[in-house]
C-alpha positions as CSV (number, residue, x, y, z in Angstrom):
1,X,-14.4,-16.8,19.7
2,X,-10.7,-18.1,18.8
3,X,-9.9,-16.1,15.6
4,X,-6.6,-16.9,13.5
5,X,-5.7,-13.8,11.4
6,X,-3.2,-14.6,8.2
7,X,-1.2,-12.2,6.7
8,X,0.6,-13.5,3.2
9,X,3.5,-12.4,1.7
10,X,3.4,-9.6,-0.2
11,X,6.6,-8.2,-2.7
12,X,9.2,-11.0,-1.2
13,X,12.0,-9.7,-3.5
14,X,11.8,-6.6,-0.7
15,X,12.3,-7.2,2.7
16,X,8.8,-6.9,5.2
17,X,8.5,-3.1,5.3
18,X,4.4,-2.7,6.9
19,X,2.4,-4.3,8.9
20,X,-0.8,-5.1,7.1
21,X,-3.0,-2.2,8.5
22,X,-6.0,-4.1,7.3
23,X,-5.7,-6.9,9.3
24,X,-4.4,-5.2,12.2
25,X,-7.0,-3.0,12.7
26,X,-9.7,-5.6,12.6
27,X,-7.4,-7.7,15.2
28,X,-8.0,-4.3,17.6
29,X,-11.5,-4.9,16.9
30,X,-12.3,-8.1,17.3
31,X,-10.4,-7.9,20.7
32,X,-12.7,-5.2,22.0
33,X,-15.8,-7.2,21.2
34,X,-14.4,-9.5,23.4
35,X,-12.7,-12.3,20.6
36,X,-9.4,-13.8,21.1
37,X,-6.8,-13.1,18.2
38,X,-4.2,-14.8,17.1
39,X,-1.8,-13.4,13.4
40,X,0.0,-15.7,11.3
41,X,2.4,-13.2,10.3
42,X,3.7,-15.4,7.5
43,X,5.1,-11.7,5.3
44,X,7.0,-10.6,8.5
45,X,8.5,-13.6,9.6
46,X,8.8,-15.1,5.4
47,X,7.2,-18.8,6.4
48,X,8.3,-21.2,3.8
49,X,5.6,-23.6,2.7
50,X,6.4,-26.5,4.6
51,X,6.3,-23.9,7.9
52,X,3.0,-22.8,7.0
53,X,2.1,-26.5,6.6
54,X,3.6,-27.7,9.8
55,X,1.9,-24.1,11.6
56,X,-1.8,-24.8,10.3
57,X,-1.4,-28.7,11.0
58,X,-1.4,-28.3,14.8
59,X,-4.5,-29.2,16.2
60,X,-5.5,-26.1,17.9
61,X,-8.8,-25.3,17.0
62,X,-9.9,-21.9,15.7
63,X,-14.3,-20.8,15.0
64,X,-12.8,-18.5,12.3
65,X,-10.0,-18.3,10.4
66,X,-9.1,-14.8,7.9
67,X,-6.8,-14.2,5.7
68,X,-6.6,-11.8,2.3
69,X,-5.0,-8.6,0.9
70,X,-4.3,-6.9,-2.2
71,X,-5.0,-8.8,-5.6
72,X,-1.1,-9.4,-6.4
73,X,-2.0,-12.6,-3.7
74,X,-4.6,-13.9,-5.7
75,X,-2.3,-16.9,-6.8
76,X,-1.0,-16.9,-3.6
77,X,-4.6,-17.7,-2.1
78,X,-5.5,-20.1,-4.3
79,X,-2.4,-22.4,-2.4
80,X,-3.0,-20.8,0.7
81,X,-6.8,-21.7,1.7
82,X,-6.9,-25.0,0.4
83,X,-4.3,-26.0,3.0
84,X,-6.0,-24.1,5.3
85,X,-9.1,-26.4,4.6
86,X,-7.1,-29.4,4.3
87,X,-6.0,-28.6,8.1
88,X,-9.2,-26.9,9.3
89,X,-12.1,-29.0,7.3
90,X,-15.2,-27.1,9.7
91,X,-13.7,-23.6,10.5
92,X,-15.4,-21.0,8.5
93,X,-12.6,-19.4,6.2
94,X,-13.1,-15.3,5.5
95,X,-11.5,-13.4,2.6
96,X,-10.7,-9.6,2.4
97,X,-8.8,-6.7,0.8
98,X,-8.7,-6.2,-2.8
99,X,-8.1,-9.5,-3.7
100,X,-11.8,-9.9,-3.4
101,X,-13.8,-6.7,-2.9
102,X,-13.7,-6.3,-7.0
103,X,-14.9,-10.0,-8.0
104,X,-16.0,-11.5,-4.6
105,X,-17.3,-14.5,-6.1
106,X,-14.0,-15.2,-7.7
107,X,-11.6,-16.6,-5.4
108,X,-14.8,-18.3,-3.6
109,X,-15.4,-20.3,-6.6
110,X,-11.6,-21.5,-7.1
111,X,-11.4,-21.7,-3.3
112,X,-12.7,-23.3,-0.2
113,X,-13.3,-20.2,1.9
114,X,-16.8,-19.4,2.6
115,X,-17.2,-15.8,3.0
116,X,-15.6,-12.8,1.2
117,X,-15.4,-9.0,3.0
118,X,-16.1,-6.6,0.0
119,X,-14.5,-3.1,1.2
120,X,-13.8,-2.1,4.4
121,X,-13.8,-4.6,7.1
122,X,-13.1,-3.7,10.4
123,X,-17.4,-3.5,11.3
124,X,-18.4,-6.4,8.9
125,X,-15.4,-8.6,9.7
126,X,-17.0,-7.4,13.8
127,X,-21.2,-8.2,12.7
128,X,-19.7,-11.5,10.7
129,X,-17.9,-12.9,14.0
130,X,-20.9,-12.0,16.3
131,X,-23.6,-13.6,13.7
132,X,-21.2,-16.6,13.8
133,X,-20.6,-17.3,17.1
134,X,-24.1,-16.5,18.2
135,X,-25.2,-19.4,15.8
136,X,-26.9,-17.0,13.3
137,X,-27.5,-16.8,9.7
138,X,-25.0,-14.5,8.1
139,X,-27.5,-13.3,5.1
140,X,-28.2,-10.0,6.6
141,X,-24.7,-8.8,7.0
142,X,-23.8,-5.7,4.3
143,X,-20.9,-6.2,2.4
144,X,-19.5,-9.9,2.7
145,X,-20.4,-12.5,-0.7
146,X,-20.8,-16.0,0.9
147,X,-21.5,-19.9,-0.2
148,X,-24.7,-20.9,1.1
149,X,-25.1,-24.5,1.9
150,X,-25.7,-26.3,-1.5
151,X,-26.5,-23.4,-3.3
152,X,-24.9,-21.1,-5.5
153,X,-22.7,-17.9,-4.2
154,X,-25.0,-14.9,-3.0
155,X,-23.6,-11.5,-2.6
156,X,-24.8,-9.1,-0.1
157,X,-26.1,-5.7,-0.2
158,X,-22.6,-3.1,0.2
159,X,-21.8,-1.8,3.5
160,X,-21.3,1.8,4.0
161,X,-17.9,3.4,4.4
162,X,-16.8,4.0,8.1
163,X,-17.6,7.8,8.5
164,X,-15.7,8.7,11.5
165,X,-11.9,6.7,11.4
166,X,-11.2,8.0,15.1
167,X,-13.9,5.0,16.0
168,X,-11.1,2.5,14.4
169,X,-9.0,1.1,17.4
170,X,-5.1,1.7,16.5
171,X,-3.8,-1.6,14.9
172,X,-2.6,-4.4,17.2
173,X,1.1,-3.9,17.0
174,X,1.9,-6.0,19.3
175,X,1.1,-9.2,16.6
176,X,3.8,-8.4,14.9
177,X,7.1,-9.1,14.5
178,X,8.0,-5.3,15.5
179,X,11.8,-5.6,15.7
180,X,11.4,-7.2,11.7
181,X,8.9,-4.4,10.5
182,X,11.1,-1.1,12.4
183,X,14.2,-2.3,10.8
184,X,13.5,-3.2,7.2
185,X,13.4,1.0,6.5
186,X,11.8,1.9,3.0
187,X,11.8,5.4,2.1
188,X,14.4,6.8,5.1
189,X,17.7,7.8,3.5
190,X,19.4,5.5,1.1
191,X,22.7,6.2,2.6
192,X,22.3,5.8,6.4
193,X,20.4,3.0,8.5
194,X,17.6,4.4,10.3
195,X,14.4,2.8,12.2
196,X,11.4,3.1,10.3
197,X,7.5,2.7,11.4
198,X,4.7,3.8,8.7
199,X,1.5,5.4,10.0
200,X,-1.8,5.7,8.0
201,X,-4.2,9.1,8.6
202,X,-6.7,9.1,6.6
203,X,-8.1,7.0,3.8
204,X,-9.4,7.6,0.2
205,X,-8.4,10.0,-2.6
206,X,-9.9,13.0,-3.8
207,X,-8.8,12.1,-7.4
208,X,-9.7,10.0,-9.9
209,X,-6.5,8.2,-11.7
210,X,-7.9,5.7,-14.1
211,X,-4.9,3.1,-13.6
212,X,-5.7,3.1,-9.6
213,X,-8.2,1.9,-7.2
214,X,-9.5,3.4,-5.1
215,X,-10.6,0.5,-2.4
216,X,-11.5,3.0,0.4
217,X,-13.5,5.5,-1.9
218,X,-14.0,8.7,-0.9
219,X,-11.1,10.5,1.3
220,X,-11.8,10.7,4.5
221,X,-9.5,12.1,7.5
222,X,-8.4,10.5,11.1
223,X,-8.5,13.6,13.1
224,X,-4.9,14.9,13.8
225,X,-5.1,14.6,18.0
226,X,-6.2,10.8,17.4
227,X,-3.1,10.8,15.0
228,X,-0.7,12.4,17.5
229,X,-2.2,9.9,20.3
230,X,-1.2,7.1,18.2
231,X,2.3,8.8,17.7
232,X,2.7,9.3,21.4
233,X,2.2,5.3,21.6
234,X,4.6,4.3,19.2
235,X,6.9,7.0,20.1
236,X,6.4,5.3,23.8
237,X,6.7,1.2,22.7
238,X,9.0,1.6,19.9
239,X,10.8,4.9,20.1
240,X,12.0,5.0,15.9
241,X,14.0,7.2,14.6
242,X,11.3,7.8,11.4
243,X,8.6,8.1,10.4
244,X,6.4,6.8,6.7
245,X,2.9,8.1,6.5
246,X,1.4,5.9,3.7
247,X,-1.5,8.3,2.9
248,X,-2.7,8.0,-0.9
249,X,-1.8,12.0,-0.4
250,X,-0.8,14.0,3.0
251,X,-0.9,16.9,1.7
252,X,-4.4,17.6,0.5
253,X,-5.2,20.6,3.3
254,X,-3.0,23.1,4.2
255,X,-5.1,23.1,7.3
256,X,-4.8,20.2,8.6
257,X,-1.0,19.7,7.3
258,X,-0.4,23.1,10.2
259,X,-2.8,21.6,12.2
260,X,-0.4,18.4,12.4
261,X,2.8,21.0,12.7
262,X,1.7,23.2,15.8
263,X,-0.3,19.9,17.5
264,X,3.1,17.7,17.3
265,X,5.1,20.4,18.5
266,X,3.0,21.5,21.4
267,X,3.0,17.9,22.5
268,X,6.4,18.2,22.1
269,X,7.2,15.6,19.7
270,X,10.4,15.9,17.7
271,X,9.6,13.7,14.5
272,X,11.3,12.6,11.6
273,X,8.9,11.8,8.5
274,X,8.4,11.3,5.0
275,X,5.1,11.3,2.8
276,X,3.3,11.6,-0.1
277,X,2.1,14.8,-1.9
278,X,0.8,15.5,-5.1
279,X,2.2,18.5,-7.4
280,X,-0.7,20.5,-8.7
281,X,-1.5,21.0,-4.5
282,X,1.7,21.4,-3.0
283,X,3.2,25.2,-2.7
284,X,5.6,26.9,-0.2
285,X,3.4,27.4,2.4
286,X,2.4,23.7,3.1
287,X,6.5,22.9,2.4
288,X,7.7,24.8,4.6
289,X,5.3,24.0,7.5
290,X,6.6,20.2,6.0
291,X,9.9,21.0,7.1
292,X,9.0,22.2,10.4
293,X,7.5,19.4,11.3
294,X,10.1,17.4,10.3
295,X,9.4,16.0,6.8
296,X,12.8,15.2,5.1
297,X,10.9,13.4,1.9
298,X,7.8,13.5,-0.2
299,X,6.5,11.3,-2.9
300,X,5.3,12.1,-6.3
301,X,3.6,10.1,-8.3
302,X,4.6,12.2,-11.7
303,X,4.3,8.8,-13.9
304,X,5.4,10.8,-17.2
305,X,7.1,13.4,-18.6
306,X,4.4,13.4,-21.1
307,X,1.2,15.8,-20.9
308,X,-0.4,13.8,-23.5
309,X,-0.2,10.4,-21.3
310,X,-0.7,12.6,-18.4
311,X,-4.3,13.7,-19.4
312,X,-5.1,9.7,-20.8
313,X,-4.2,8.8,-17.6
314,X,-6.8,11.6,-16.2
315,X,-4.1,12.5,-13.6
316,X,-5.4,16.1,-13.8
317,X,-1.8,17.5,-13.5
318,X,0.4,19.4,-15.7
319,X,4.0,18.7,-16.8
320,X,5.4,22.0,-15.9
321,X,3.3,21.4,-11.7
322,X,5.3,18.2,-11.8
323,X,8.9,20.8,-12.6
324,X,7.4,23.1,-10.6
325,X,7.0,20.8,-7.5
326,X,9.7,18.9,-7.3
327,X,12.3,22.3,-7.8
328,X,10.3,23.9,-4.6
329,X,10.5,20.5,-2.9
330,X,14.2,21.0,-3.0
331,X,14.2,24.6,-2.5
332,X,12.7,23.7,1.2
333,X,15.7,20.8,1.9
334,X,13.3,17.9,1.3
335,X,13.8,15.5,-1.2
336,X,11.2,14.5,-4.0
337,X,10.9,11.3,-4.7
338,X,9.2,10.3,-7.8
339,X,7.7,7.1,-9.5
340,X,6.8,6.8,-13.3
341,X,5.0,3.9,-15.6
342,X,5.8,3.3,-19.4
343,X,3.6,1.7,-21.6
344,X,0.4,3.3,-20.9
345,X,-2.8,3.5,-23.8
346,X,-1.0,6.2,-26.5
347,X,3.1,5.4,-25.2
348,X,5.1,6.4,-28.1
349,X,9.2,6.7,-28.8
350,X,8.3,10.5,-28.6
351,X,6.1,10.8,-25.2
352,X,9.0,8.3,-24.1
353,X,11.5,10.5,-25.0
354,X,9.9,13.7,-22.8
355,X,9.6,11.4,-20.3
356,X,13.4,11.1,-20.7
357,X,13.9,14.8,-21.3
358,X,11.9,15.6,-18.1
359,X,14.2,13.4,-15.9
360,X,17.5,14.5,-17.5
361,X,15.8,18.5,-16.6
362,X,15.2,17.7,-13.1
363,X,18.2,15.2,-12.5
364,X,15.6,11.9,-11.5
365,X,17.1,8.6,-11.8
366,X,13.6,6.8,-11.1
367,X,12.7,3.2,-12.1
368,X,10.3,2.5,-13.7
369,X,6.8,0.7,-13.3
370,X,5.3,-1.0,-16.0
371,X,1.5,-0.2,-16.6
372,X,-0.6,-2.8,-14.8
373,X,-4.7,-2.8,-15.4
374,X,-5.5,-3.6,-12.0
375,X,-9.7,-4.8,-11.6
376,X,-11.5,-2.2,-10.3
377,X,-9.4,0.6,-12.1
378,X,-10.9,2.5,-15.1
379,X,-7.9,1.4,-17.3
380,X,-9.4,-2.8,-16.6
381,X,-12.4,-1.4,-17.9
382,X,-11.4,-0.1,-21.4
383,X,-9.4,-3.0,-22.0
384,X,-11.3,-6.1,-20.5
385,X,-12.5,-7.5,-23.6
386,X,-9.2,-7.5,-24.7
387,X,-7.3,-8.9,-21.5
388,X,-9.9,-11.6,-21.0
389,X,-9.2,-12.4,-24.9
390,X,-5.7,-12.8,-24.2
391,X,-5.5,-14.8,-20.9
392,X,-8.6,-16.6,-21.5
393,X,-10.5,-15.9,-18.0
394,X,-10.3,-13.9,-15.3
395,X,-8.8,-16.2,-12.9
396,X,-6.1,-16.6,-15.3
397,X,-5.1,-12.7,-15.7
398,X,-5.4,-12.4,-12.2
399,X,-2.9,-15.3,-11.0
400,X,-0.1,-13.4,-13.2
401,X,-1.0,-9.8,-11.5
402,X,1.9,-8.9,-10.1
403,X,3.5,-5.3,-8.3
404,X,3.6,-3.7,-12.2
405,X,7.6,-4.5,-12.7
406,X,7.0,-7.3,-15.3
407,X,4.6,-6.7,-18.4
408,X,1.0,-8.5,-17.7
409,X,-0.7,-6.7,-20.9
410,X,0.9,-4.9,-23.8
411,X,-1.5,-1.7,-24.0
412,X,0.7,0.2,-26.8
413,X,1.8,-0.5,-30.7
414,X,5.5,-1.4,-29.4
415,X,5.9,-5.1,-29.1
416,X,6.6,-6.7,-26.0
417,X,10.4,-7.3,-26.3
418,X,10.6,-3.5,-27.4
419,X,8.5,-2.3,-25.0
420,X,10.6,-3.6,-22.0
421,X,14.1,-3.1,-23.7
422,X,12.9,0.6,-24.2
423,X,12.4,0.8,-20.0
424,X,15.8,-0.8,-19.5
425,X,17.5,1.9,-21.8
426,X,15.8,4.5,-20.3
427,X,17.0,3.5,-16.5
428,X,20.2,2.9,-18.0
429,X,20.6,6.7,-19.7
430,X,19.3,7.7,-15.9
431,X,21.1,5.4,-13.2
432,X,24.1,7.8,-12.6
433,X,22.1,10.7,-11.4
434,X,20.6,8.5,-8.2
435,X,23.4,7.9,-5.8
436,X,24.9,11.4,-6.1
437,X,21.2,12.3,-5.8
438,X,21.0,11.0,-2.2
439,X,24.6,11.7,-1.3
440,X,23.3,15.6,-1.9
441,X,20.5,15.2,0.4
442,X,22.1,13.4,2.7
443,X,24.7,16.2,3.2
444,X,21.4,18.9,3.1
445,X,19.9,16.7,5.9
446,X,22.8,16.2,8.3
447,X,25.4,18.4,7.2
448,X,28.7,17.0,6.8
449,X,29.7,16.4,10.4
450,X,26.7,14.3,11.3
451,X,26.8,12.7,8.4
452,X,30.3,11.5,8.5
453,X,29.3,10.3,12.1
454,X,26.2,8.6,11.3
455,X,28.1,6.8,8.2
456,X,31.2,5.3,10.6
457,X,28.3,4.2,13.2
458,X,26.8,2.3,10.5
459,X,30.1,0.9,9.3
460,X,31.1,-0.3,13.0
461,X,27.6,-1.9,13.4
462,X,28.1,-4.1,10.5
């Protein structure tokens, strides 16, 4: 079968920093059943609207045609596959990620598409294209929701999660606008240009945040020699200087983290990474086989300064693990970097404040997210009846969703105007620490020599 894969865009006041490892996993596996695969890469290459127009409108004919993602693209998707239809009116249209897997039968009722992917999709989006193209009903398949002819939607039975990920193909770089993704660098140094590629090892979280959601469930490991292997490729094809594993948390087992160290090195692979932790987990044994392997940065989600937002949030961390992490993080020469909401259920001036005083304590100049109830997340369901009597419906709550840096819904006694002029004074009283922040690592990293060399490289590239 021909199989056009879409990717929107996704955060387009940030330049395209991922390839959509969704998408380009199931592109690897569609291939080896035998399918050919073809990716509208409209984030990487930023398509206007009359592009994407003048893209679908050639008549090349596709059996299936996917497209999806995270639920920020709900609006998005509500343009996108009508013009899809408009210029595809009998090709079967197939919806996944998050924008769906919560309330499949959503975006198929204010959509033409015909089949929506709840979960994972790499072997349903495989049974769905071999059910199609053998002419075969598609009612048996585990987790997809899908319009039957004249007839009301009908929603599957859920599929099981993958068990073993070292069955998942690595994703089909070569899709992608590679030169656009290895240059747009996210969390390498602020200071100094680097090439960045971001890796994914395992999926899932052990914990149980109730403003996330958790789409992959349970956590559940690649094994670190399938890791490497995919390394070794990219280190092969694309040769970047950095590395992002994008891992809910990296550092969950000390075992595996020295696995990684002592596998790496014996292949000898000299790597340059960053990643996220978590503080109640992370000590001086796992840092410092961190830094031997090359990590120069780790990401905290601390999200306040405030123990008594911290346990509403059931983040199951305590203030002083946060201080505690993020001052051994730096004792090891890597850099902490941290992320922190306002506004969540029980935000007052004074949890504001330690939030404030826990900053000033620790010298963090973070922005700050705004808290988002995301569907699916244990925060949407404390507070839908009082969303949905806001915004009327659900598809009109979820066409404002957004990437939490603009308020959706107001969850504390402050009112709106407050609430955000209270975030802008807060980053303001902050700001300063930031770029002397990364000039100091910077200097840790390279030394001063290097550095200045790195800095007038830059400067004669430009």
């Amino acid at each position: 079968m021909r199989i056009l894969l879409i990717n929107p865009p996704i955060r387009e006041d940030e330049p395209p920093r991922h390839i959509p490892f969704g998408l380009a996993t199931i592109a690897s596996v569609l291939r080896q059943e035998g399918h050919t695969v073809q990716m509208l890469d409209i984030n990487g290459y930023r398509h206007s609207e009359a592009e994407i127009e003048a893209k679908l409108a050639v008549n090349d004919r596709y059996d299936i045609i996917a497209t999806g993602g995270l639920i920020t693209l709900y609006k998005y998707l509500k343009w996108l596959v009508p013009v899809i239809r408009q210029h595809n009116p009998k090709t079967p249209i197939v919806l996944g990620g998050g924008v769906v897997s919560t309330h499949p039968k959503l975006l198929l009722s204010k959509t033409p598409a015909d089949v929506a992917i709840i979960g994972e999709g790499e072997v349903t989006m495989s049974e769905l294209a071999s059910q199609m193209e053998a002419g075969k009903s598609i009612q048996s398949v585990k987790g997809i929701a899908y319009k039957p002819k004249n007839g009301q939607i009908k929603v599957n039975p859920p599929r099981p999660l993958i068990s073993n990920l070292d069955d998942i193909p690595f994703p089909a770089y070569d899709l992608f606008p590679m030169d656009v993704y290895l240059n747009n660098v996210g969390h390498a140094d602020a200071i100094l240009k680097s090439t960045e590629l971001s890796l994914i090892t395992c999926r899932g979280c052990p914990y149980s945040c109730h403003f996330c959601y958790g789409l992959f469930g349970c956590a559940r490991n690649r094994s670190i020699d399938n890791v490497i292997a995919e390394i070794q490729f990219l280190e092969d094809k694309y040769k970047p200087e950095t590395y992002l594993i994008l891992d809910e948390i990296f550092t969950t087992s000390r075992k595996r983290v020295k696995e990684f160290h002592e596998k790496t090195k014996k292949e000898g692979l000299d790597l340059t990474f960053s990643c996220y932790g978590r503080v109640n987990i992370i000590n001086s044994e796992i840092l410092t086989t961190l830094k031997k392997s090359g990590c120069y940065s780790i990401g905290y989600g601390i999200e306040s300064g405030s123990q008594t937002i911290l346990d509403n949030m059931n983040k199951r961390v305590t203030v002083e693990q946060a201080k505690k992490a993020i001052r051994l993080t730096r004792k090891h020469h890597i850099m902490p970097r941290t992320t922190f909401m306002i506004g969540y259920p029980g935000e007052t001036e004074e949890t504001l404040n330690e939030t404030i005083a826990f900053c000033r304590e620790l010298n963090l100049s973070p922005g700050f997210f705004i808290t988002t109830a995301y569907p699916g997340t244990q925060l949407y369901k404390d507070y839908e009846k009082e969303i949905l009597a806001q915004y009327g419906s659900l598809d009109a709550y979820f066409s404002v969703l957004g990437d939490a840096t603009y308020l959706t819904f107001n969850f504390t006694d402050f009112s709106d105007d407050k609430l955000l002029e209270l975030r802008t004074e807060m980053q303001q009283k902050l700001r300063k620490r930031r770029r002397l922040e990364n000039i100091y690592h910077n200097l840790r990293i390279y030394g001063p020599t290097l550095l200045a060399r790195k800095y007038l490289r830059r400067i004669r590239a430009s």
